[in-house]
C-alpha positions as CSV (number, residue, x, y, z in Angstrom):
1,X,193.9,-1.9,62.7
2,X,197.2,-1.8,60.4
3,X,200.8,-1.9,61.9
4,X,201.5,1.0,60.7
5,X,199.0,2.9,62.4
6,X,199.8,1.8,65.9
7,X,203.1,2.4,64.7
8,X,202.7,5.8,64.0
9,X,200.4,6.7,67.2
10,X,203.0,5.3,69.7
11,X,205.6,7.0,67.7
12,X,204.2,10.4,67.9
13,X,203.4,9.8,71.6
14,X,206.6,8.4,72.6
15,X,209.2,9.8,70.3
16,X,209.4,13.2,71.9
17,X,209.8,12.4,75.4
18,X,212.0,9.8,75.0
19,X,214.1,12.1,73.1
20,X,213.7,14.5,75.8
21,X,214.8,12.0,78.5
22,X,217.8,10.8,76.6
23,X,219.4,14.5,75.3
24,X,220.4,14.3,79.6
25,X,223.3,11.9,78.1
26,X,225.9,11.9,76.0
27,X,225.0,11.0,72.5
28,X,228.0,8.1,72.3
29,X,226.7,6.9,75.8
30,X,222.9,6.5,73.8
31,X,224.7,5.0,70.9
32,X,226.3,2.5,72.9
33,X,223.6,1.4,75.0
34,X,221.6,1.0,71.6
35,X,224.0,-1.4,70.4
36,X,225.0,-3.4,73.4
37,X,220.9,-3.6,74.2
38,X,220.0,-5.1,71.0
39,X,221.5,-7.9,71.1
40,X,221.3,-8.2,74.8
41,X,217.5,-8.1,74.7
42,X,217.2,-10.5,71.7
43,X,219.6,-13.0,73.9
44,X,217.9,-13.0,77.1
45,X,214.1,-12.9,75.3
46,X,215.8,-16.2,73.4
47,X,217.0,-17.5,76.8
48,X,213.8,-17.1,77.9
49,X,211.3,-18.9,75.5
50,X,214.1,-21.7,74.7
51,X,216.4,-21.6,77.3
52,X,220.4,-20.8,77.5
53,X,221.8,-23.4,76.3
54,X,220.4,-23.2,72.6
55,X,220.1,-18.7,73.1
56,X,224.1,-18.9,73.9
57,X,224.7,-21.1,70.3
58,X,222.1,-19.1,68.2
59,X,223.7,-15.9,70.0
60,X,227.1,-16.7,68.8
61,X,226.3,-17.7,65.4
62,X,224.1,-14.2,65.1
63,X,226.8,-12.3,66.2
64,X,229.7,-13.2,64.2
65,X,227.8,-12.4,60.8
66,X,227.8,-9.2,59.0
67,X,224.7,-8.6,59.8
68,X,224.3,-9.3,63.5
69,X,227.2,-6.9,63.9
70,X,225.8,-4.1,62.0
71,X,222.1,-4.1,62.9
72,X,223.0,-3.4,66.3
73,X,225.3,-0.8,65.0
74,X,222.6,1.2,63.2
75,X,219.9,1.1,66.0
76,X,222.6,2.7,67.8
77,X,222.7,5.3,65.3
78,X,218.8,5.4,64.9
79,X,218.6,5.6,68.4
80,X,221.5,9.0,68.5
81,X,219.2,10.4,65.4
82,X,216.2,9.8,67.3
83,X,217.4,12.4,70.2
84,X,218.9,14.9,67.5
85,X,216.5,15.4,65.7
86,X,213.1,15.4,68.3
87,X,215.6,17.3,71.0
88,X,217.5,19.5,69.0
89,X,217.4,22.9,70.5
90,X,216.8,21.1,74.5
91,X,220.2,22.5,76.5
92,X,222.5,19.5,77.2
93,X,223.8,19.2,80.5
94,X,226.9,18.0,79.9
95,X,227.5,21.5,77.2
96,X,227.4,23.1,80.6
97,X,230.0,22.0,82.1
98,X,232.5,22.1,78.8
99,X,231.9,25.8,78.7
100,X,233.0,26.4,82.3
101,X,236.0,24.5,81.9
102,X,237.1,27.4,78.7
């Protein structure tokens, strides 16, 4: 089978609960995670198959191009319009307890 079909099933089963699960949080909290992880996860899957030394180097060279610091910015962003958008009208938690403080 295509990419783009697995792609789509585990999309359309995951996207909605995930959603679900992170409307709990704030949406800057979910974008920050989102960036931080990124890169995070592509360091320590590095350090993994190669091992620190050379996933520390290729980790700072990465990270101080324009790209390496706005990829991780815009799966952050992916990730916030993943939980608008598939969690719209859920009731966030955190709405509660703004409108008792008014």
């Amino acid at each position: 089978m295509t990419d783009w079909f697995w792609s789509g099933i585990f999309g359309g089963f995951l996207a909605k609960p995930l959603a679900k699960m992170l409307r709990r949080f704030r949406l800057w909290l979910v974008f920050m995670v989102g960036c931080i992880g990124t890169p995070t996860s592509l360091i320590v899957r590095d350090a993994w198959a190669n091992g620190w030394h050379p996933a520390a180097k290729r980790a700072i060279d990465m990270l101080t191009t324009p790209a390496g610091i706005l990829a991780p910015i815009a799966i952050g962003g992916l990730c916030v319009l993943l939980v608008v958008i598939f969690a719209p009208g859920l009731p966030n938690r955190n709405a509660r307890k703004d409108e008792d403080r008014q």
